[in-house]
Phi, psi and omega in degrees: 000138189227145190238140192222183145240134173263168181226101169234107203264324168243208187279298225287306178312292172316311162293298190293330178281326166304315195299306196290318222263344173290349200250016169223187218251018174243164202253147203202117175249164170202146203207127183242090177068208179282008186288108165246130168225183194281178197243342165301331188254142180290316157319282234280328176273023180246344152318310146000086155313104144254072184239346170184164205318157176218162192286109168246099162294126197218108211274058204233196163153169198062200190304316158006294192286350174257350177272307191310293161334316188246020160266314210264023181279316182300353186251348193259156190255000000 
């Protein structure tokens, strides 16, 4: 598991970061204070302060984990 911070801050970020992160088959969690939810539900990050980063845990490894990092660079702080 590798842990990053992400930053989503508007609709338009949020929506495109569920479309990318649906397209791979491993579990991605966020986690705000004691709030941990899937990172897969749109509902579920708009429950969320995104007024500043929150913690996305990504349940990947090996090369797996370097394809997800470098989808997901554009949200991390």
């Amino acid at each position: 598991m590798k842990t990053i911070k992400v930053s989503l801050n508007s609709i338009d970020k949020v929506k495109t970061f569920v479309n990318d992160i649906n397209r791979f088959d491993f579990d991605f969690d966020l986690v705000s204070g004691r709030y941990v939810i899937d990172a897969k539900s749109i509902m579920g990050i708009f429950s969320l302060d995104l007024s500043k980063p929150i913690d996305l845990n990504i349940h990947a490894e090996g090369d797996s984990l370097q394809e997800v990092l470098k989808t997901l660079a554009q949200y991390e702080v």
